[in-house]
Residue, then its C-alpha position, 0 to 999 in steps of 0.5 A: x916237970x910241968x912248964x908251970x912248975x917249971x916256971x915257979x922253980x925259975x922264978x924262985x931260983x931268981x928270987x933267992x939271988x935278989x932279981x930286980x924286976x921279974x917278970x913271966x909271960x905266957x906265951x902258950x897261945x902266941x908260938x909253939x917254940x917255948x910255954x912262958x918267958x921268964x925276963x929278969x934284971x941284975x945289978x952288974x955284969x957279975x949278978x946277971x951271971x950269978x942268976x942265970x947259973x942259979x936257975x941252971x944249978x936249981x933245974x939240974x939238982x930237980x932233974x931238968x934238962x938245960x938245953x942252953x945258955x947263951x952269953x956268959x962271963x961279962x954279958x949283959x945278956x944271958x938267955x937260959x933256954x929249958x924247952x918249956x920256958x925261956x929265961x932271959x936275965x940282963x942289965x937293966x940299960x940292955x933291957x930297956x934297949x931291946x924291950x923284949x916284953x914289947x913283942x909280947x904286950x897282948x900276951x899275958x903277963x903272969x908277974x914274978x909268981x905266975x899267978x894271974 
């Protein structure tokens, strides 16, 4: 699967459970380790896990790997790595704390359906 298709699969796995505040960033001409950065927010420690394992159920039943998935069970923080596209999905508090959109301000951002 291509990054692009791969970030709208991401992006309509996040939609279908109700993430707040999606966000995608190409980052394709700023580093060689992934193609776009997928940043959403849950609503409680609960929801930020029910996301993260809707885009790894929706990657796996279209064949595509899950290289990891970092934090888990009562994190405020869970990062799906897939190669081409890095998905992080937080609590709100956490994500306005570490402002990871911050490293990437020049890069540009593609909203919730990639469409620029």
């Amino acid at each position: 699967m291509q990054a692009e298709q791969l970030k709208n699969l991401i992006v309509n796995a996040l939609e279908d459970v109700k993430a707040q505040d999606v966000s995608v960033v190409d980052v394709r001409d700023r580093t060689s380790v992934t193609d776009f950065m997928v940043l959403a927010s849950g609503t409680s420690n609960r929801h930020v896990k029910s996301l993260a394992d809707s885009v790894v159920v929706d990657a796996k039943e279209q064949g595509v790997r899950v290289n990891s998935v970092e934090g888990g069970g009562g994190s405020d923080w869970i990062l799906v790595d897939m190669g081409d596209v890095v998905v992080h999905v937080m609590l709100p508090a956490t994500r306005e704390f570490y402002d990871l959109e911050r490293f990437w301000r020049d890069a540009p951002d593609v909203g919730a359906a990639g469409s620029e």
